[in-house]
Structure formats: structure tokens, C-alpha cells
C-alpha positions in Angstrom: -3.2 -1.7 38.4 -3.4 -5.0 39.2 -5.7 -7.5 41.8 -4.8 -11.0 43.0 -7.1 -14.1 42.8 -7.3 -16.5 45.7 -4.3 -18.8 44.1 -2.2 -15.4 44.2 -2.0 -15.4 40.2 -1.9 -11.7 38.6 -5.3 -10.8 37.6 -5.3 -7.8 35.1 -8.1 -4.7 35.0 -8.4 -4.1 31.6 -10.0 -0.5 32.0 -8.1 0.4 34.4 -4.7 -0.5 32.5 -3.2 1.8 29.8 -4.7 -1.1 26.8 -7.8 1.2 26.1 -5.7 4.1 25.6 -3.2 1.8 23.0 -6.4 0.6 21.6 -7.8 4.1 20.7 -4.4 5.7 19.6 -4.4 2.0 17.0 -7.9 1.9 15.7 -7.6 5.9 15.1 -4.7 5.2 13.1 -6.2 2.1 11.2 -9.6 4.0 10.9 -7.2 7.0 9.4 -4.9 5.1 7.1 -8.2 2.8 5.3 -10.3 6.3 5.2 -7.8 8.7 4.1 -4.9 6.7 2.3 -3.3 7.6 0.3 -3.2 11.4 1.7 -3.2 13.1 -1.6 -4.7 15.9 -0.3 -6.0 19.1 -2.5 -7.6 21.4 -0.2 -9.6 24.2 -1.6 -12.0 26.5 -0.2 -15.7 24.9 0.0 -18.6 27.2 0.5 -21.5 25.3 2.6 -23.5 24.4 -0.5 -20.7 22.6 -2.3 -19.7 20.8 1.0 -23.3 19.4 1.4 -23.9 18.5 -2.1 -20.2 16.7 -2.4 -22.1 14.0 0.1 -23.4 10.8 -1.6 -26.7 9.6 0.3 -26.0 5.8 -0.2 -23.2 3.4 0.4 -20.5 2.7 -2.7 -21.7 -0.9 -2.8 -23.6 -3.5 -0.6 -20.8 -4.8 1.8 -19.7 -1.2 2.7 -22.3 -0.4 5.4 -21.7 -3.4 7.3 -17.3 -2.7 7.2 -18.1 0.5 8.3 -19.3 -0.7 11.2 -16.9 -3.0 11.7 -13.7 -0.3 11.3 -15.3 1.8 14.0 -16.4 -1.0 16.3 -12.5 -0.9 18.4 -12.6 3.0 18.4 -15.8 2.6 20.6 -14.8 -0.4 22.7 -11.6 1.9 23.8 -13.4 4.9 24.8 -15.8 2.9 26.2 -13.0 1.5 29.1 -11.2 4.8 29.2 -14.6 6.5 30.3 -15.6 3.6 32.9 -12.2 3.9 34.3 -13.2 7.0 35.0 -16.1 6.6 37.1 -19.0 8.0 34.5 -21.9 6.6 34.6 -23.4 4.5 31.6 -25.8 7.2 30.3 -22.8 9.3 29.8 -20.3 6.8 28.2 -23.3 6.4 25.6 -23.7 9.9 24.8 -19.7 10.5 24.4 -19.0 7.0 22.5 -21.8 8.4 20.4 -20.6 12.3 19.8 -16.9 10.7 19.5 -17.7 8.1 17.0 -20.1 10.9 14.6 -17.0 13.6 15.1 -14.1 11.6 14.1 -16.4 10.4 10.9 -17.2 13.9 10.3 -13.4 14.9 10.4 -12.7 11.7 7.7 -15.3 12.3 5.5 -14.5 16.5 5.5 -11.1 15.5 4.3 -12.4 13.3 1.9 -13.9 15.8 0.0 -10.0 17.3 -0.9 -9.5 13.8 -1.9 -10.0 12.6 -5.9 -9.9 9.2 -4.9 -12.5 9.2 -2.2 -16.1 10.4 -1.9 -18.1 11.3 1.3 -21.2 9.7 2.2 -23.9 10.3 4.5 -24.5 6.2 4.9 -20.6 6.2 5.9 -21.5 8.8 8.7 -24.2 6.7 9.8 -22.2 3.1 9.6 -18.9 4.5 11.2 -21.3 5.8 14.1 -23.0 2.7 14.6 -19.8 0.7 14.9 -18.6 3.1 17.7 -21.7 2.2 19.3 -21.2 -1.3 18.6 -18.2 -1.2 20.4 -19.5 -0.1 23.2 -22.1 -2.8 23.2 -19.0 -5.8 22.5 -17.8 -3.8 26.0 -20.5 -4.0 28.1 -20.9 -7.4 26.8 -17.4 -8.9 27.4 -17.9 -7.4 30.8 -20.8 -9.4 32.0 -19.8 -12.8 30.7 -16.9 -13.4 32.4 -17.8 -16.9 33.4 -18.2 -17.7 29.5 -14.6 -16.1 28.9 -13.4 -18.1 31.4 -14.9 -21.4 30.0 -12.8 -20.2 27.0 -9.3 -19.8 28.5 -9.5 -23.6 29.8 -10.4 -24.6 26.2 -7.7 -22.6 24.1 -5.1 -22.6 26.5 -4.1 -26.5 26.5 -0.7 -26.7 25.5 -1.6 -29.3 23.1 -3.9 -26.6 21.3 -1.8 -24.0 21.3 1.5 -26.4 19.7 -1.4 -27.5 17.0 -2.8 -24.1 16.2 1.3 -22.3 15.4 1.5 -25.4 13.4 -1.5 -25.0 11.6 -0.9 -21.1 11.0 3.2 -20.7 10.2 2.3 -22.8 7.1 -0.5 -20.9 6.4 1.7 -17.6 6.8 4.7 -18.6 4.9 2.5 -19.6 1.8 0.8 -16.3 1.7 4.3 -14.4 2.0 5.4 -16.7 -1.1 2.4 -15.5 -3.4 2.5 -11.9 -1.8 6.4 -11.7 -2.9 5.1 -13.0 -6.6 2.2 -10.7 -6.8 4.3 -8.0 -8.6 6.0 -9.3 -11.1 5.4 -8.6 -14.4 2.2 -10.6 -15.8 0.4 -11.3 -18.4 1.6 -8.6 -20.6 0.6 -8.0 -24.1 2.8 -8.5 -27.3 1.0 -6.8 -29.6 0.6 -3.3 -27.5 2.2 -0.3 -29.5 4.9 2.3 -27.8 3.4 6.2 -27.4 4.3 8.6 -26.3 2.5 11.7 -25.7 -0.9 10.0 -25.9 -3.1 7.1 -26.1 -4.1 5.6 -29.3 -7.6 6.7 -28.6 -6.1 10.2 -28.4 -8.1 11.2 -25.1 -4.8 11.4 -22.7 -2.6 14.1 -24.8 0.9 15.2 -22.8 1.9 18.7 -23.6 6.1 19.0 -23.4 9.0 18.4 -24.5 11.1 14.9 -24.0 14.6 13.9 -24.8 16.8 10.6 -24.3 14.4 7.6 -24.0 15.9 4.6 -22.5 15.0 1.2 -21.5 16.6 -1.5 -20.0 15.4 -4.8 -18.9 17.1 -4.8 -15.8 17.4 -2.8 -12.5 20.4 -0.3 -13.0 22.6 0.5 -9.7 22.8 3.5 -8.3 26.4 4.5 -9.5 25.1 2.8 -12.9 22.1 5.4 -12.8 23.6 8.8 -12.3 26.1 8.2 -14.8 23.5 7.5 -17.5 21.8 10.9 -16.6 24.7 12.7 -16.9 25.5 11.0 -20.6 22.7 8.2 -21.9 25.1 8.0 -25.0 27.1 5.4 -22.5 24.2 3.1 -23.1 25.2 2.6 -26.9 29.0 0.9 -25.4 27.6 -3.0 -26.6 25.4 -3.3 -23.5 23.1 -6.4 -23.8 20.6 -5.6 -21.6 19.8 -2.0 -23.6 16.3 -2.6 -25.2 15.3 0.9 -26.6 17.2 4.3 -27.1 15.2 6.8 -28.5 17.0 10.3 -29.0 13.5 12.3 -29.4 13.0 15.0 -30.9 11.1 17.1 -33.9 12.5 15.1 -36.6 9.4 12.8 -39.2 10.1 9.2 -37.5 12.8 9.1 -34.3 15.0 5.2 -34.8 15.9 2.9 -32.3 19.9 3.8 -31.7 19.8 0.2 -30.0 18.3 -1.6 -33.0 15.8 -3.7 -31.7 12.2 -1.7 -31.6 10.5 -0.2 -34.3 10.7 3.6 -35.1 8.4 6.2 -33.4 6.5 8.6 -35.6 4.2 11.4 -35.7 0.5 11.0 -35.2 -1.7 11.9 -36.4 0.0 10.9 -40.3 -1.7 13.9 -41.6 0.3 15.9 -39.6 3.9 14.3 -39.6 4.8 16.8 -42.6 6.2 19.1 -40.4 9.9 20.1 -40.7 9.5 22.0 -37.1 12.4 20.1 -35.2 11.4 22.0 -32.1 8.2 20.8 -32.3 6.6 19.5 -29.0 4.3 16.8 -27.9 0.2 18.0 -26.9 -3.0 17.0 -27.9 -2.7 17.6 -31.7 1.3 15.5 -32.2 2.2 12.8 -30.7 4.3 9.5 -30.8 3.6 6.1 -32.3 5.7 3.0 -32.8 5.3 1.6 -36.4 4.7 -2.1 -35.1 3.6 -3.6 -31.3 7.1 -3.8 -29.4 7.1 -7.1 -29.0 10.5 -7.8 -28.1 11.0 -5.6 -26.0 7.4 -6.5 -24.1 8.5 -10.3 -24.0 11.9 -9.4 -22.5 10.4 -7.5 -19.9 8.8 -10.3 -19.1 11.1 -12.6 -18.8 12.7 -10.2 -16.2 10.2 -8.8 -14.3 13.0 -5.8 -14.1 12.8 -2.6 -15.7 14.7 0.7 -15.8 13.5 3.8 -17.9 16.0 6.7 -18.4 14.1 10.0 -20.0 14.7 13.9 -20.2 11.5 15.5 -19.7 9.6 19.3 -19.5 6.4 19.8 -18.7 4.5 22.1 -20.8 1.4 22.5 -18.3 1.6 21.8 -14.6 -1.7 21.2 -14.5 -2.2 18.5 -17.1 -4.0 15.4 -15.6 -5.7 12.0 -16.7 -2.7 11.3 -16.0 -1.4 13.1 -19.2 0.3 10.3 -20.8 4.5 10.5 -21.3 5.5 7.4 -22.0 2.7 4.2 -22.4 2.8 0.7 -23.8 -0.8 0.4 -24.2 -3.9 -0.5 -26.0 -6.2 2.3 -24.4 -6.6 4.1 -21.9 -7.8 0.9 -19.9 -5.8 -1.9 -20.7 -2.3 -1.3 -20.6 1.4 -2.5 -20.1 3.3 0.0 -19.1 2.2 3.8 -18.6 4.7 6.7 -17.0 2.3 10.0 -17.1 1.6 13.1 -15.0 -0.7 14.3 -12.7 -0.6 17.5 -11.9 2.5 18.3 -10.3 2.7 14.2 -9.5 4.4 11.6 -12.1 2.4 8.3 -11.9 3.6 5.2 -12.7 1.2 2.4 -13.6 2.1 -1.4 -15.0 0.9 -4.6 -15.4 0.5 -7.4 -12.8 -1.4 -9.9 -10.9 -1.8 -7.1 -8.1 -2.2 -3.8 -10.1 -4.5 -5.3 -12.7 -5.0 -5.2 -16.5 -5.0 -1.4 -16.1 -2.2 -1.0 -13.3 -4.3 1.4 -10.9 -5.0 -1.3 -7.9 -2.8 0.7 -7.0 -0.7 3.0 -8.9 2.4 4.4 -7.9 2.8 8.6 -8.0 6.1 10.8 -7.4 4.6 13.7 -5.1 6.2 17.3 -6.9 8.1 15.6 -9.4 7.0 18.9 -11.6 7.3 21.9 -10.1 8.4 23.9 -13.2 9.0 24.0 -16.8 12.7 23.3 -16.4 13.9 20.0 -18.2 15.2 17.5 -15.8 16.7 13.8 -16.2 15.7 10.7 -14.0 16.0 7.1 -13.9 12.8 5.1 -12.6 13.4 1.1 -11.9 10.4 -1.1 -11.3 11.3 -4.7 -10.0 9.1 -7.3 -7.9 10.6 -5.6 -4.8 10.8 -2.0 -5.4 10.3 0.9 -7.3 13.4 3.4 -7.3 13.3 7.4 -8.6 16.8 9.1 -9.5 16.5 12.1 -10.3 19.4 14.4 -11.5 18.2 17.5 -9.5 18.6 15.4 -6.3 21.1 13.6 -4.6 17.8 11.9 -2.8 16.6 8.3 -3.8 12.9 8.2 -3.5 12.5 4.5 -3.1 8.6 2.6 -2.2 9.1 -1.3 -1.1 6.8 -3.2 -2.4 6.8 -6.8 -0.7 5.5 -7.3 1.8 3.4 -4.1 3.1 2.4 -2.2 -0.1 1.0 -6.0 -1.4 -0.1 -7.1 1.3 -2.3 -4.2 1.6 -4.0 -3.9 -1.9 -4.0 -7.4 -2.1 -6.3 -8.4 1.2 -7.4 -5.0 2.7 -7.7 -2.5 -0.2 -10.6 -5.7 -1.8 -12.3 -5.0 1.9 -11.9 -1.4 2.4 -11.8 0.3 -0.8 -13.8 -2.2 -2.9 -12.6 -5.0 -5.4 -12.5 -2.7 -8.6 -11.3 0.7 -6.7 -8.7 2.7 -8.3 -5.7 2.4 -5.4 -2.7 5.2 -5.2 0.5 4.8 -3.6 2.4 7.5 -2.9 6.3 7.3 -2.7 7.2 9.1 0.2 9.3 7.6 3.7 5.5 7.2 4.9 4.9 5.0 2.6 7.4 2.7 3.5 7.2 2.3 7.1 3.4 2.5 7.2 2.7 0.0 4.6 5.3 -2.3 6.7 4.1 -1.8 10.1 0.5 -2.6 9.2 1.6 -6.3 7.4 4.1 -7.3 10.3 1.4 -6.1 13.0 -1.9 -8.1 11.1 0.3 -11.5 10.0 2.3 -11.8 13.6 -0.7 -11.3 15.7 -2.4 -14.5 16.1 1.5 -15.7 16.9 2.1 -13.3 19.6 -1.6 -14.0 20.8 -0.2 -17.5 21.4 2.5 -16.8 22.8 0.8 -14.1 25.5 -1.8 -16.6 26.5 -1.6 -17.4 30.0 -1.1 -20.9 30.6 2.6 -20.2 28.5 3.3 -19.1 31.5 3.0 -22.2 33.6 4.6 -24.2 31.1 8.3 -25.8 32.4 11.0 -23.0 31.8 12.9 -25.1 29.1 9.7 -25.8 26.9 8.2 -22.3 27.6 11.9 -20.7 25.9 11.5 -23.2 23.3 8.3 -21.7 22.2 9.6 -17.7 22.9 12.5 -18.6 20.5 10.5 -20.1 17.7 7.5 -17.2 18.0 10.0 -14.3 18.2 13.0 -15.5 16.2 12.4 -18.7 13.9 9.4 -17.6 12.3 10.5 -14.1 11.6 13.2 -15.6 9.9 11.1 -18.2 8.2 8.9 -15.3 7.3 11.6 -13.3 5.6 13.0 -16.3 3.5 9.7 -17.1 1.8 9.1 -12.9 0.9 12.8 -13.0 -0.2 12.1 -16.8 -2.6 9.1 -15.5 -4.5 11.4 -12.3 -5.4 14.8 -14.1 -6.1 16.8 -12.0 -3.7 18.7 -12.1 -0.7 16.6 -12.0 2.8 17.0 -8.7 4.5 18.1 -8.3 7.6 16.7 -4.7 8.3 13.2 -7.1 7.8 13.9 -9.6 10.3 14.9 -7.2 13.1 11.7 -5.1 12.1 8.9 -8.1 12.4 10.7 -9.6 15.6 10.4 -5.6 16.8 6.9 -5.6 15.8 5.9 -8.9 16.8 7.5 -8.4 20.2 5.5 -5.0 21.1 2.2 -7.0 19.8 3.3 -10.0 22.5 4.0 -7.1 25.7 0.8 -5.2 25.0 -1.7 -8.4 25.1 -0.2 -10.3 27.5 -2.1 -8.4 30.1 -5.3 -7.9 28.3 -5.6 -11.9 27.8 -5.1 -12.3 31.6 -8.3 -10.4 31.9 -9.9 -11.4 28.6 -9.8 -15.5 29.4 -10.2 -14.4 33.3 -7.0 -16.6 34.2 -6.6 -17.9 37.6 -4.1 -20.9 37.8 -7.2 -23.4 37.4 -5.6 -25.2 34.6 -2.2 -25.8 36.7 
């Protein structure tokens, strides 16, 4: 519904327009994906006693309390317009805002408890309730100082302000999308880390199973290039340049390098490497240790910031966590290169960078029912500064997780925020993932530009200069955008990306166009 001012310019009712219902359905699904991320739920059955005492009394850390607030502070600003569209009276918004804001942190921190990465807290219940309230406050404020938000809208909405602030922020953007696209390659990697497998040198993360065919290449295999190397890793032995490692494991004293280049793996502990068992399996009592550090092979890597690991694995427990180690290029269990390991029924993937840390768990990267039996299977993973890609020979089905821009963009800037600076992190590789992760970055980086371009006084601008400024909002910067992601990661800009931010941004442009007629209370008086 709309009214009309006295100069006959469209003058929008916020709470009686469908924005408080877009608002709710978006902060329920920001409040959802920062809470709950990254869904790796293990439900159980709780009796009342273990649900109460799974409840920590105070916040994780000093600036939690205060975010708390802040993630629930939209929820109750929505319900708050929904309810006084419809007629209650104030007493009553309070008391629902209020009951709303404790039930839907109830319902988060409940399914935090099937969560291993998140722990429930009474403080949280508190905070998230408070910023509901808040929210409702911020409403009831914005509502009676109208002539303040209209002193506003003549400031912000000179043209020459609006040309200087999308000048000051596309630089600003573009920059960050350069270091977000550099963010995951390889860094800082150590030389002098040993290959294992089956365990870490501190022997605290044994593997039980069985492996066969280790590969490693220092570059991201194709598809075709992929399944023919599961079907027959002996292919990998025809001269190929970019082959760092083939290990043929199996029970025998010390398993060579079939490519020459790394040292050979043998049994640990030495005391038991006497063995002649050649069916001998990896657990906690046998495992696998390179002679010497790999250091070629960790300086190559490098240099690419590509990897692709070909192995034959069987799970000897489906239960095995820590993760269990597989495959690790490590120190210890918390400072490492490379680690591929399981968790459960999950494989987990964790490496080195400037985004996933020393130990490679802000965030790591799980397979969801990679093990569901005992059954040996073959796969090809491939880690480069864009993407992580699993083949796997028991599926036609590429499970693939994009890195740049969402998935950094995320654990880079919000995870810090929501999840604290030092906070394990887990992706999980499912279509979710993708498309989530995505969304949230184009939605958060494009708003202030579609903000700009919603503001009213655009729309007195001549038609010729008011274009001008749709075209470089909506189509130059996406484009803009896309180049400096594709620059930090050497590859070709995507077009998939481009039509998905100018998608994004343009939803983010039609759904606050109205709310900033009411929000700046426009009414042609800076014609």
C-alpha cells in the first residue's frame, strides 16, 4: 500500500508493505546459517538432565554477548512491523517480539547440542533475546523520528555524494575480492614435515584400514584425466612430469616411490616393522612414515597451489574419529600441511593457508558418507585456490565446493565475528554449500551498491545520467567484480558468476527501493 505526499511523490508504508515479512524470512535465515552452520547434525536421544547440563552458563568469549544481540536485533524489528500492521497494541507486540525472540533461540541452541562443533549457552539465550527486543526498540525509534530521517535523505541523497561514495566503495570492493581470491592458496608450508600415513608422529590420531595406490600430482587432473587414473593409476608411471608420488602400499618392510622423487615409507613403530604379514593393515599399533621430510614434493606444491591425490581406501571402523588420520604431511596433530582423514562416516580434508590456518580447520572441508562400509573404493580429490573436487569411482557424481568468493569470504570476515577468531570452522561439500556460501557474499558486498542506486533522489536524476548509473551498478561492477576474484586465482572469469551477482544485486536494488522511500521520508523536496 501506498500514500501520496502533497507534491504527489510515492510515499511508502513500510509496515504495511511485504519488507517486514522479507526481513524476517532473511534474518531467520542469517540467524540459522551463523548458529547452526555447518549442519553436521548427530541427533541422539537426550534425557532432561543431560539437555540441561549440555548448557554452558557464560558467553564463549567477551565480544559474544554483545553479537548476539546484534544477530537478533532484525528478527525483532520485522515482527515488530508485521504485528503493528496488524493493529495490536504495543503491550502485545512486546510480549510476542519477546516469546518469538526466546523460542527461535531455544530451537538454535536445542539443535546445538547434536552439534560437535557448537555448544549451547544460557548467556546466548539471554543475548539473542535481548537483541529481539532491541529490535523492537530500533522500531519504535525509527518511527518517531521521522523528521531526523528526513534531515538525512537531503544529506545522502545529493547526487554529488552518491557519484563520490560508489567511487569510494568499488575500489574498496575490488581489493577485497583480489585478497579473498588469494586467501587459499597454498602458504607457508613446511619443508621439513614428514609423509604418514595412518597416524601422526605423536601417535594419538591412529587410522585403522587398509589403503592401496597413493598418488600425487601437483596439478588439478580433468575429469576424463581422473576416472581413467581410478580405473588404472599404473597410467601415471607413462613419463608424466607433473607425477610427484606413487606409492603402491601395502604389507611389505618399506613401500618406494614408483615415481622416484620422495623418500620411502616404512613401518612405525621400528620395533615392529619385522613383520613379514603382507596383509597387514594400518591402526593404532602400525603405521606409515617417510624416511626424510618430503621436501620436494612440499616445495612443488607450492609453487602450484594445485594438488590432486589419487588413493584406494577401506575403512576398518566406521566410527573412527579425531579425524583418524589417512594420509597427513604433518608435524603434529596441530600444525600441519596437508591432512586427508576420517570422521566417522565423513572424510575431512584439512591444508595449509592464509585462510585455514597453520592447522587447516578455519575451516575444514568434510565429504558427508564418504564411508558407509568396509568395501574398498578409489577416488580422486583436487584442491586448487578455487575449488575442491571429489571423484569417486562408485559414482558418476562430482561433489565439487567453490571456494572464492563465498566459502572465503565467509571464514574470512564473518566466521572471526560469529564463531570467534581461533574457532574450529567445517565446511561441508554438499550443493548447499555452494549456493549458500555464494548468495550470502554477493548479497553482503553488493548492498551498499544497490542501496545507492535505490535511493530516491536517482530517481529524479535526468533519464540519460540516471541509465548511466543503472548500467555501471548492475552490469560494470559485477563484471569488475568477477575479474579481480578470477586475477588473484589465475583463471578465466565465470560467467555463471556474473549473471548470479547482477541476479542478486538486482533483487537487493527492487526490495529497498521502497523501504528507503519511507526510511529517508522522501517527498520531492530536493527537486
Amino acid at each position: 500500500m501506498t500514500e501520496q505526499n502533497h507534491n504527489n511523490e510515492p510515499h511508502y508504508d513500510f509496515a504495511s508493505s511485504l519488507l517486514p515479512a522479507i526481513l524476517i524470512i532473511v534474518a531467520l535465515f542469517i540467524i540459522l546459517f551463523v548458529t547452526l552452520n555447518p549442519f553436521d547434525f548427530q541427533f541422539r536421544r537426550l534425557t532432561i538432565s543431560e539437555y540441561l547440563s549440555a548448557y554452558d552458563l557464560p558467553p564463549s568469549s567477551a565480544i559474544d554477548f554483545p553479537q548476539n544481540i546484534l544477530l537478533f536485533l532484525p528478527f525483532g524489528f520485522g515482527i515488530a512491523a508485521v504485528l503493528e500492521r496488524r493493529s495490536w497494541s504495543k503491550n502485545h507486540i512486546q510480549l510476542a517480539v519477546l516469546i518469538s525472540g526466546f523460542l527461535l533461540t531455544l530451537l538454535v541452541e536445542s539443535l546445538q547440542q547434536f552439534l560437535s562443533t557448537r555448544q549451547p549457552s544460557v548467556a546466548d539465550l539471554i543475548a539473542n533475546t535481548l537483541g529481539a527486543l532491541a529490535g523492537l526498540a530500533c522500531y519504535r525509534l525509527w518511527q518517531s523520528n521521522r523528521v531526523s530521517m528526513q534531515r538525512l535523505g537531503r544529506t545522502i541523497t545529493v547526487p554529488r555524494n552518491v557519484m563520490a561514495a560508489l567511487a569510494v566503495y568499488v575500489p574498496i570492493l575490488l581489493l577485497m575480492a583480489y585478497r579473498l581470491s588469494t586467501s587459499t592458496h597454498f602458504q607457508e608450508w613446511d619443508p621439513e614435515f614428514s609423509m604418514l600415513v595412518g597416524n601422526e608422529q605423536t601417535a594419538d590420531r591412529p587410522w585403522q584400514g587398509s589403503l592401496g595406490d597413493l598418488l600425487i600430482f601437483d596439478r588439478v587432473l580433468g575429469e576424463r584425466e581422473a576416472h581413467d587414473l581410478l580405473e588404472n593409476p599404473r597410467l601415471a608411471l607413462s613419463g608424466r612430469e607433473d607425477l610427484l608420488a606413487y606409492y603402491p602400499l601395502g604389507g611389505d618392510r618399506a613401500t618406494a616411490d614408483l615415481s622416484g622423487n620422495q623418500p620411502d615409507l616404512v613401518w612405525q613403530p621400528s620395533s615392529a616393522g619385522g613383520s613379514d604379514d603382507p596383509s597387514r593393515n594400518l591402526d593404532g599399533d602400525n603405521w606409515l612414515e617417510s624416511l626424510t621430510a618430503v621436501s620436494n614434493l612440499t616445495q612443488r606444491l607450492l609453487e602450484t597451489s594445485q594438488l590432486s591425490l589419487r588413493l584406494s581406501v577401506s575403512t576398518g571402523d566406521l566410527e573412527q574419529g579425531g579425524p583418524a588420520r589417512i594420509v597427513s604431511i604433518s608435524e603434529d596433530p596441530y600444525l600441519r600441511n596437508l591432512t586427508l582423514g576420517q570422521e566417522e562416516n565423513d572424510l575431512v580434508l584439512r591444508y595449509r593457508s592464509r585462510l585455514t590456518g597453520e592447522n587447516g580447520i578455519r575451516p575444514q572441508f568434510s565429504f558427508p558418507a564418504f564411508f558407509t562400509s568396509s568395501d574398498s573404493t578409489n577416488f580422486v580429490v583436487t584442491v586448487d585456490c578455487l575449488n575442491i573436487l571429489l571423484f569417486d569411482a562408485r559414482s558418476d557424481t562430482v561433489r565439487s565446493l567453490r571456494l572464492v568468493p563465498g566459502v572465503a569470504f565467509y571464514y574470512k570476515y564473518l566466521h572471526p565475528i560469529f564463531g570467534g577468531e581461533s574457532a574450529l570452522g567445517q565446511v561441508r561439500v554438499t550443493p548447499f554449500s555452494n549456493w549458500a556460501y555464494g548468495l550470502l557474499f554477493y548479497a553482503v558486498v553488493l548492498l551498499p551498491i544497490a542501496m545507492i542506486m535505490a535511493l530516491p533522489s536517482v530517481q529524479t536524476w535526468p533519464g540519460r545520467r540516471r541509465l548511466m548509473l543503472l548500467l555501471v551498478g548492475l552490469l560494470v561492477i559485477p563484471i569488475l567484480l568477477e575479474f579481480a576474484l578470477a586475477l588473484g586465482c589465475s583463471h578465466s572469469p565465470r560467467l555463471l558468476d556474473i549473471f548470479t551477482s547482477i541476479f542478486v544485486e538486482f533483487v537487493v536494488f527492487a526490495a529497498l527501493r521502497p523501504f528507503l522511500y519511507h526510511l529517508l521520508d522522501y517527498s520531492g523536496s530536493d527537486r
